[in-house]
C-alpha positions as CSV (number, residue, x, y, z in Angstrom):
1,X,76.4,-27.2,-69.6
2,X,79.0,-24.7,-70.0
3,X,80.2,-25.1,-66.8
4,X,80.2,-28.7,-66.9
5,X,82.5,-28.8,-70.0
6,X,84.8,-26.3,-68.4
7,X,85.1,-28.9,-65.6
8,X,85.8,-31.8,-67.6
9,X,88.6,-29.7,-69.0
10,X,90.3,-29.0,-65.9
11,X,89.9,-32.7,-64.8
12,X,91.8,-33.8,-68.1
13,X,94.3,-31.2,-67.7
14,X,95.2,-32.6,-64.2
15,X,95.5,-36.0,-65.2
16,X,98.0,-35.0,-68.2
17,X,100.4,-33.1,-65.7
18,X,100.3,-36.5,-63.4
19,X,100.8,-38.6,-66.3
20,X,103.2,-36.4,-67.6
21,X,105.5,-35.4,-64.3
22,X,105.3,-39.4,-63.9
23,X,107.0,-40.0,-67.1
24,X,109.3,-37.5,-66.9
25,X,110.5,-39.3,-63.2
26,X,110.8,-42.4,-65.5
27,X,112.9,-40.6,-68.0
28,X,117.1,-40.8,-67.8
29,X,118.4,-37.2,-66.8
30,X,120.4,-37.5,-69.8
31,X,117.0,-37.4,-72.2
32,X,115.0,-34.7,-69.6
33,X,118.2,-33.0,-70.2
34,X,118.4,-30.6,-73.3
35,X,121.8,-29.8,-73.0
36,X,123.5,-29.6,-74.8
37,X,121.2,-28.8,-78.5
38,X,124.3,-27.2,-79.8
39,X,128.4,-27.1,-80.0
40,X,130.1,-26.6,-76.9
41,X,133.6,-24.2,-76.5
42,X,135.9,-25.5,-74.5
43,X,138.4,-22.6,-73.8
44,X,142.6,-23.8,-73.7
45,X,144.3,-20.7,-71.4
46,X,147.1,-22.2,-73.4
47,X,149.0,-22.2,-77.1
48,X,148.6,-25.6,-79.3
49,X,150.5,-28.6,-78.8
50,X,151.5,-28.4,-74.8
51,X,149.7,-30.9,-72.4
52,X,147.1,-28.9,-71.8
53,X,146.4,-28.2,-75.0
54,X,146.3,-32.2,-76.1
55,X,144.7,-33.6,-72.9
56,X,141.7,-30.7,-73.9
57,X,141.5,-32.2,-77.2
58,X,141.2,-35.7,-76.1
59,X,138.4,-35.0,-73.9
60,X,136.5,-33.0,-76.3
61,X,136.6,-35.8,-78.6
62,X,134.9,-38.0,-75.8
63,X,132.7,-35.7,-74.8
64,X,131.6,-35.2,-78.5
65,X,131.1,-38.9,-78.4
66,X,128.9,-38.8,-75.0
67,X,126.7,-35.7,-76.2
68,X,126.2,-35.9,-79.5
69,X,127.4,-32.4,-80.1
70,X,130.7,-31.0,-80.7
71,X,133.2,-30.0,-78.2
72,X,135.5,-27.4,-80.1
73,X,139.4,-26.4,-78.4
74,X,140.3,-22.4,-78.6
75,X,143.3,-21.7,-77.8
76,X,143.4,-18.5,-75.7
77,X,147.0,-18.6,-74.5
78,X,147.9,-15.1,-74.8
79,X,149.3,-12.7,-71.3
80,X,150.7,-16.3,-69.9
81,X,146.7,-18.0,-70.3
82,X,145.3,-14.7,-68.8
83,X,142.9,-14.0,-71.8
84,X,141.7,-17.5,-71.6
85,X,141.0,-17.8,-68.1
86,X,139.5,-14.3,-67.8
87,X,136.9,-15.8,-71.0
88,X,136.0,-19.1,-68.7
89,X,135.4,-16.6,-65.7
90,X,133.2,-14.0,-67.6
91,X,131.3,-17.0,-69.9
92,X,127.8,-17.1,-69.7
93,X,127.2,-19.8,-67.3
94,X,124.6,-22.2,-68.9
95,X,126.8,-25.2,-70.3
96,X,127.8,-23.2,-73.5
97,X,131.1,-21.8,-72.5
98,X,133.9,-24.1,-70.2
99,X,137.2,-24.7,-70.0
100,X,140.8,-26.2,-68.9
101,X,141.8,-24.8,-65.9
102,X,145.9,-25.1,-64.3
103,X,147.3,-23.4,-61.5
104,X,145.8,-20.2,-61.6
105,X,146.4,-19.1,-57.9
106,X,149.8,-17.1,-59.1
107,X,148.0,-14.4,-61.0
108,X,146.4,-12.2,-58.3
109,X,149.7,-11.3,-56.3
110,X,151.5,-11.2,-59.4
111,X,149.2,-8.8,-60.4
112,X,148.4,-10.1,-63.8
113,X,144.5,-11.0,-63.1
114,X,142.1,-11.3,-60.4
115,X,141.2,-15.2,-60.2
116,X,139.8,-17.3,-57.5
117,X,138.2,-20.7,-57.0
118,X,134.7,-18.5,-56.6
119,X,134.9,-17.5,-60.2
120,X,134.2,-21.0,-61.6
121,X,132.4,-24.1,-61.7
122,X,134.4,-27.2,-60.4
123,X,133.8,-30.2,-62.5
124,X,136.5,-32.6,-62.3
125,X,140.4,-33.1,-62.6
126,X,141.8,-35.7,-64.6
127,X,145.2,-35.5,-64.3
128,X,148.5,-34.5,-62.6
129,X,152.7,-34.0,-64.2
130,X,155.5,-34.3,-62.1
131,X,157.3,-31.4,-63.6
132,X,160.6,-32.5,-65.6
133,X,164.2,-29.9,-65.6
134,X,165.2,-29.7,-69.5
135,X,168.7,-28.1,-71.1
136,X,169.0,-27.9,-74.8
137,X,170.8,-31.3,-76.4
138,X,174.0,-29.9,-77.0
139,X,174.2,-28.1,-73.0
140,X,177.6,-27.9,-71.8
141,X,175.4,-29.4,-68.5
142,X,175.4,-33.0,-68.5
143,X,174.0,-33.2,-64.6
144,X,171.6,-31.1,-63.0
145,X,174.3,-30.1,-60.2
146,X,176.2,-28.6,-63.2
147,X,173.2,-26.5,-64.1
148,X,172.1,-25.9,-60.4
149,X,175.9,-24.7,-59.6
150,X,176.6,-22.8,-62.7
151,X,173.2,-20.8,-62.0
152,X,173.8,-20.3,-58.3
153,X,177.5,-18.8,-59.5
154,X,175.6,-16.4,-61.9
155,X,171.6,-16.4,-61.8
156,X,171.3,-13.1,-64.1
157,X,173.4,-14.9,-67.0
158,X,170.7,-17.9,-67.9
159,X,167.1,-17.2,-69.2
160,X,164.8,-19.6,-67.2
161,X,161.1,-19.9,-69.4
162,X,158.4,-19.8,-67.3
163,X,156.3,-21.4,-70.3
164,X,153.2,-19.5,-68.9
165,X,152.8,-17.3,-66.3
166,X,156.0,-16.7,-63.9
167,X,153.8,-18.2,-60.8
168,X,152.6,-21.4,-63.1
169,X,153.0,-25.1,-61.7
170,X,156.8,-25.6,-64.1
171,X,158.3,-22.2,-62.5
172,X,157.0,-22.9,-59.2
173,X,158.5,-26.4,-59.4
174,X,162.0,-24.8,-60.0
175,X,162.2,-21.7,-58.3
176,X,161.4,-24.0,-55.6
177,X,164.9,-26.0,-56.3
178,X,166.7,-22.8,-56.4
179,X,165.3,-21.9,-53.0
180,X,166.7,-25.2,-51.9
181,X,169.8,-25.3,-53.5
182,X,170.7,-21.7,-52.6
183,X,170.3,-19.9,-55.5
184,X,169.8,-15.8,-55.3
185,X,165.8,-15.9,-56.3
186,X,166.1,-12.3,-57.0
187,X,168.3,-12.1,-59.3
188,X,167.1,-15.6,-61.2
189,X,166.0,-14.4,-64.8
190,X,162.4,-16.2,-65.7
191,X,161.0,-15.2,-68.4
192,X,157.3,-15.6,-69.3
193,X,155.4,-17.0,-72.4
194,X,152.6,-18.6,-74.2
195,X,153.1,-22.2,-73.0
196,X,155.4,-25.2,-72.4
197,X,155.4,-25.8,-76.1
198,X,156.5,-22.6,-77.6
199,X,159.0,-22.6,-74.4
200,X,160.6,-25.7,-75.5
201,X,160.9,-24.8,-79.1
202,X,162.9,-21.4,-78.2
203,X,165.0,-23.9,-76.0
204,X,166.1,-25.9,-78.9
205,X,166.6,-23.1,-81.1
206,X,168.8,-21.5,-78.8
207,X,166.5,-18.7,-77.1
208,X,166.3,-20.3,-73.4
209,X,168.4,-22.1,-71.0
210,X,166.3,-24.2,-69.1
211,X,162.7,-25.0,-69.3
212,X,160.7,-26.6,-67.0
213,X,158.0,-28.6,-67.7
214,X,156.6,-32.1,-68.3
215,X,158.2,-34.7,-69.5
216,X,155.5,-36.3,-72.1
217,X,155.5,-32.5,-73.3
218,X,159.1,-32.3,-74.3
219,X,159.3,-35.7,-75.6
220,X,159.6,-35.2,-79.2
221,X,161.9,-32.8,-78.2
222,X,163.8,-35.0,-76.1
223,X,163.8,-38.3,-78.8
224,X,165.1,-35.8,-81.5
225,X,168.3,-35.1,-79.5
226,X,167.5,-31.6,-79.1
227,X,166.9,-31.1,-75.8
228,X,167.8,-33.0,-72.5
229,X,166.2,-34.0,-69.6
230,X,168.3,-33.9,-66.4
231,X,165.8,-34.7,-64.0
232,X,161.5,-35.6,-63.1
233,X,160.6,-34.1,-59.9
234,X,158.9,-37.3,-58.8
235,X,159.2,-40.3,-56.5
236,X,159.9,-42.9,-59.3
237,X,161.0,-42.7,-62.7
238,X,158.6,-42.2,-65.8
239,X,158.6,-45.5,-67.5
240,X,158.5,-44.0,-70.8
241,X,161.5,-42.4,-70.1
242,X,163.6,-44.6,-67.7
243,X,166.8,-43.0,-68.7
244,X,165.6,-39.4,-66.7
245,X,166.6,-39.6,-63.4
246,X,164.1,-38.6,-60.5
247,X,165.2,-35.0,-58.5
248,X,166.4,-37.3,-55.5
249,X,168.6,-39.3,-57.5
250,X,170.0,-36.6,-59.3
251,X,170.4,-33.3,-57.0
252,X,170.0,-35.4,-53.7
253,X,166.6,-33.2,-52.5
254,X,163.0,-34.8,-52.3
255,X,160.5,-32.6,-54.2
256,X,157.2,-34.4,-55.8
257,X,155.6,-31.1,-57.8
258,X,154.2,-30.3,-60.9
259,X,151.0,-29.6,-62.9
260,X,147.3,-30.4,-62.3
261,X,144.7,-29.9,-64.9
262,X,140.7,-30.2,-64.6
263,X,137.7,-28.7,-65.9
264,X,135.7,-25.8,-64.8
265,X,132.7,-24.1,-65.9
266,X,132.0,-19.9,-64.8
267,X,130.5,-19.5,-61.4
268,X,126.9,-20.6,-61.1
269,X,126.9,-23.4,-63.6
270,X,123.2,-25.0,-63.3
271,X,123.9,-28.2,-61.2
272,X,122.0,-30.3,-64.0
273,X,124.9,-29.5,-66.6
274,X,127.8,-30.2,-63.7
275,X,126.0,-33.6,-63.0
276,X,126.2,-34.5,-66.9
277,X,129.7,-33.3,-66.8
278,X,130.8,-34.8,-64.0
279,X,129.0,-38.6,-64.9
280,X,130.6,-38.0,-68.7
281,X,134.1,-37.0,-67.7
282,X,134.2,-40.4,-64.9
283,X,133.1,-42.8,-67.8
284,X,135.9,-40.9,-69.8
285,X,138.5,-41.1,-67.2
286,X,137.6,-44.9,-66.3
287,X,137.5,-46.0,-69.7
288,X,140.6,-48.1,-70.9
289,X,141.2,-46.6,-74.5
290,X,141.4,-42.7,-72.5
291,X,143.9,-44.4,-69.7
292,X,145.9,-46.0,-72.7
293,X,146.2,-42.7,-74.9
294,X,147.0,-41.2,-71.7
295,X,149.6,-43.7,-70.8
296,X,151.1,-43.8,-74.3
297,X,151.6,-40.0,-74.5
298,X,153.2,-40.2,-70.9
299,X,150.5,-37.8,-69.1
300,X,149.4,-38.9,-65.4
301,X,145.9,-39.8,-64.4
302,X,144.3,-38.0,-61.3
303,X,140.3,-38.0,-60.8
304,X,138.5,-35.7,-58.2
305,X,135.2,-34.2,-59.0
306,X,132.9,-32.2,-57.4
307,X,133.5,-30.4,-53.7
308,X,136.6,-32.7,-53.8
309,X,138.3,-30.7,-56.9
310,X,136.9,-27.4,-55.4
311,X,138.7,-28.0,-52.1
312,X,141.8,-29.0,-54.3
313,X,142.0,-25.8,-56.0
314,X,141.6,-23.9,-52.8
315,X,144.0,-26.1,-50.8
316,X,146.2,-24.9,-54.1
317,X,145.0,-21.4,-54.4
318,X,146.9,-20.6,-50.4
319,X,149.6,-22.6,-50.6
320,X,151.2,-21.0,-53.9
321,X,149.9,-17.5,-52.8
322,X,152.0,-18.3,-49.3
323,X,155.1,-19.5,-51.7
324,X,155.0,-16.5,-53.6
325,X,154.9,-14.3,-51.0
326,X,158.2,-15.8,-49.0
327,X,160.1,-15.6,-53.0
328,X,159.5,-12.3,-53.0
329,X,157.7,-12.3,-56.2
């Protein structure tokens, strides 16, 4: 009898696993999916109020939205976003942890921290800023020739901000306009920081020269009257800001370059948490309020996810190692 009841056990068993592993190939991934059951960090490499920092707060309001769970921003700007991006890379990978990554490729031969596209998680970028050349309001330099000349005459005399890191996607834009206007890159002063915002407050005040950066990040700045725009290093002008001339128009040389921004999770991110991200972050990006916010606040829209974004970052990660190395940096 015993044996018989033992049997009946095992038979009802089995038929709960089928009618369970059924069900759960009914059930939406994002109900079989627990993640996440609590807040989620979202690391900023960068100081409050720059694009970064305001593009991560967007999302994480969205994704709050999506997951039910709060996304919180810390800000992690400090050694030019070296603190932050060394948290993302060392995070416990399971969902808990991500973060806002930038050009990152300009810290290993710089020697200020050992990053590569291996460290982290690809997820998805979401946007790209043609970087814009700004002089404080009252600049004797009206023109960006003006500036270009008077800093070719006398490179050690003008501090250049770097905003972040000296190797960053604003620096690079303009070092690489020095290169091609001549200028001595080894004597050029740049001077790192804790971000395009904090950059372009020292420019107004008086502490910098020139700061580049993007546009829809200096545009308070630039409404105010106290700093000026002299040129976007893209094809077309900014229709927010019609009255900036592209590089082309103003120097005569054809540059598009400037910053990319996307999220990232540490290295071995469980693919069930990237698929969430990813899925969340298109219906995000495709949605017309986030285009409009983005639009309004003059930040560009650029969406690659996946394999595509990893093979961005690495396409990004050898080309700005290759153009530090001919600078000299």
């Amino acid at each position: 009898m015993k044996r018989l009841n033992i049997k009946i056990l095992i038979a009802v068993a089995a038929m709960a696993l089928i009618v369970g592993l059924a069900t759960l190939k009914d059930t939406p991934d994002s109900i079989r999916n627990d993640w996440p059951q609590r807040p989620v960090t979202i690391i900023v490499p960068s100081g409050a109020g720059g694009g970064t920092d305001q593009t991560s707060r967007m999302l994480a309001k969205r994704l709050k939205e999506s997951f039910g769970q709060p996304f919180n921003i810390v800000n992690q700007g400090q050694g030019s976003g070296v603190v932050g991006i060394s948290s993302i890379k060392n995070a416990k990978p399971d969902g808990y942890t991500l973060g806002i990554i930038y050009n990152f490729a300009h810290y290993l031969p710089m020697g200020q921290g050992d990053f590569s596209v291996k460290d982290f998680t690809p997820i998805a970028q979401y946007n790209f800023d043609p970087a814009g050349f700004h002089v404080r309001g009252d600049s004797s330099w009206v023109t960006l020739p003006e500036a270009l000349d008077a800093i070719k005459e006398n490179p050690e005399k003008f501090a250049i901000a770097c905003g972040g890191g000296c190797g960053g996607s604003w620096p690079i834009a303009v070092v690489t306009l020095f290169d091609k206007w001549g200028v001595d890159l080894n004597k050029v002063k740049m001077i790192p920081g804790r971000g395009a915002a904090a950059a372009l407050q020292d420019l107004a005040a008086g502490g910098m020269d020139v700061v580049p950066s993007s546009i829809p990040e200096a545009a308070a700045l630039i409404s105010s009257g106290n700093i000026r725009g002299l040129a976007v290093f893209s094809e077309e002008r900014l229709s927010s800001f019609p009255n900036i001339p592209t590089l082309k128009e103003a120097s005569g040389i054809s540059l598009s370059l400037g910053a990319w921004r996307g999220m990232v999770g540490p290295a071995g991110l469980p693919d069930e948490i990237i698929s969430e991200l990813e899925n969340a972050m298109l219906e995000i990006v495709s949605s017309e309020d986030w285009r409009a916010e983005m639009t309004e606040r003059s930040f560009g829209i650029k969406w690659r996810q996946g394999e595509n974004f990893k093979a961005f970052m690495t396409q990004q990660q050898y080309e700005v190692r290759a153009l530090l190395e001919n600078f000299g940096f």
